[in-house]
C-alpha angles and dihedrals in degrees: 000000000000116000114185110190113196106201110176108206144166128144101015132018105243104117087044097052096045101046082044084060093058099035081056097058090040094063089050102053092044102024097189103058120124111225126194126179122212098200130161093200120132086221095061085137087083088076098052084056085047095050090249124137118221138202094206125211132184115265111237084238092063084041087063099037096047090044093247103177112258095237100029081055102054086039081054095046093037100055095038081059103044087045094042085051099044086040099050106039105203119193094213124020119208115207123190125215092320106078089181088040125242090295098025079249089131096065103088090043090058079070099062131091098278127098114251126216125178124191101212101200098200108272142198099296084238098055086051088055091053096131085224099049088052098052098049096049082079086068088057116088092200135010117208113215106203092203145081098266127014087237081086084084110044130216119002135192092235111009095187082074089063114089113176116211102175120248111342108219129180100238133042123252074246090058104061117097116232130257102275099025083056089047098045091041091058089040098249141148119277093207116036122089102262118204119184125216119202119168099176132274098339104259106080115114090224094059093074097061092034094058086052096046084048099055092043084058088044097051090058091061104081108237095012129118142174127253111192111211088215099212118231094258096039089123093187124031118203117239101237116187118246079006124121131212130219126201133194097357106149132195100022092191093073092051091034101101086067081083135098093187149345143220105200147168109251102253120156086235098050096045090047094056105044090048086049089054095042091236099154103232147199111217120217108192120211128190114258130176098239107013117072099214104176100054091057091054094052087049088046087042093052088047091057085248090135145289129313122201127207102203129022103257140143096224079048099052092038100063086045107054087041086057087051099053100037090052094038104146102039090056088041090062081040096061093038086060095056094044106023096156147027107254098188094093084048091051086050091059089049090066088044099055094050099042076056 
């Protein structure tokens, strides 16, 4: 069995690490697939760590920033894939989030021999309707739905092809080191009150201000102090004063449990995870093309999931985060109740029913 997974990335990890979650189960429960990623992130480094094999592209972050002609870029992108897919032969492709793939380029090789499979993570109501994205979900044989009910996508042409499976994450409850051996593990202190700042995959202009928001908020709380997740692709970390920075860790889930707290972006993979690991959390919702983050952190924050917060400042995360922690326990059920599994094994069945 030949499984291609085609996770489009520039600027954070999200397509990667889900599709890795499901690549992961896939390869326990058929040992002997071959699995091959197509990315575009710039931290593909993440898979070889991982023992995945990878076909890289440029981002088209590093195209704009290099000066990569426009046209001369999509021919590059288009024919890697187109060669990657025919090479390779899988018998089933994974896409992530982009049906038609970054450059639409995916839209003749749905039509090949092999089975096609495409995890829809919900999306801005207007992005769904996209008359494109609608027409190509017909060349798809399943469409995996990484949330609780298959109503987070919307409308679809033919809705018996959706299987929901509930939040798909890249490690097992089983997985997750405890409190004092993750600690240990990052070399931190066994007593102080840890909260833990992510603000998505690192390249984001925002993630700067908000690192430095987050710790002022932090410092007002007596023993606390800030530990920065430094993304794969957060070029310059800020020197904060009493904050720690953590590099390379990946992935975060499996270390997340050292934490008291957290102040994070809204992702679907950073709330999952946090919730997953029963870490109480203050979101903090940027605007994305596609996510709507801020409608998720007002529906975590009505389940008592955690706190949202409207504007990046430090009054504001400092409440917040006071709320969290005082009411720990009761967030933390909360949490547990919106991701109470891992759906990534249950993703993995998915390709195997349809390759049967």
């Amino acid at each position: 069995m030949r499984a291609l997974f085609y996770a489009v990335n520039g600027l954070g990890l999200g397509h990667v690490t889900r599709l890795l979650g499901i690549a992961r189960a896939l390869r326990r429960l058929q040992p002997d697939v071959e699995v091959l990623f197509l990315t575009s992130s710039e931290a593909d480094g993440v898979l070889h760590r991982e023992r995945f094999a990878a076909v890289k592209l440029p981002s088209k972050t590093i195209r704009e920033e290099v000066g990569l002609q426009k046209t001369r870029y999509l021919k590059l992108a288009q024919t890697v894939t187109w060669n990657t897919i025919s090479t390779f032969d899988p018998d089933v492709l994974v896409v992530d989030t982009y049906p038609m793939g970054s450059f639409e380029e995916l839209i003749p090789a749905l039509r090949w021999r092999q089975k096609n499979v495409f995890v829809f993570r919900e999306q801005r109501r207007d992005a769904v309707g996209m008359p494109l994205l609608q027409a190509t979900l017909p060349l798809y044989d399943a469409i995996i739905v990484p949330h609780a009910n298959v109503d987070a996508v919307g409308p679809v042409p033919e809705p018996s092809k959706l299987r929901a499976v509930g939040p798909v994450l890249v490690r097992e409850r089983a997985e997750l080191r405890s409190r004092d051996d993750a600690r240990r593990a990052l070399g931190l202190s066994p007593s102080d009150t840890l909260v833990y700042a992510s603000f998505g995959g690192g390249g984001e202009p925002e993630s700067q201000q908000a690192l430095h928001t987050a710790n002022t908020a932090v410092q007002a709380i007596a023993n606390a102090r800030l530990i920065i997740g430094a993304g794969p692709l957060l070029r310059d970390v800020p020197v904060l004063p009493g904050a720690t920075v953590l590099r390379g860790v990946y992935p975060m889930l499996e270390f997340l449990p050292a934490f008291d707290a957290a102040i994070t972006a809204t992702g679907y993979n950073s709330v999952h995870e946090l919730l997953f690991a029963g870490v109480p959390s203050v979101f903090v919702p940027f605007e994305r093309v596609l996510d709507d983050q801020e409608r998720r952190a007002r529906f975590l924050e009505s389940q008592g999931a955690g706190r949202a917060v409207s504007s990046l400042e430090a009054a504001s995360l400092q409440a917040a985060l006071r709320d969290v922690l005082a009411r720990r326990n009761a967030v933390v059920d909360a949490g547990r109740k919106v991701v109470s599994t891992n759906g990534a094994e249950a993703a993995a069945r998915v390709l195997l029913e349809v390759l049967r």
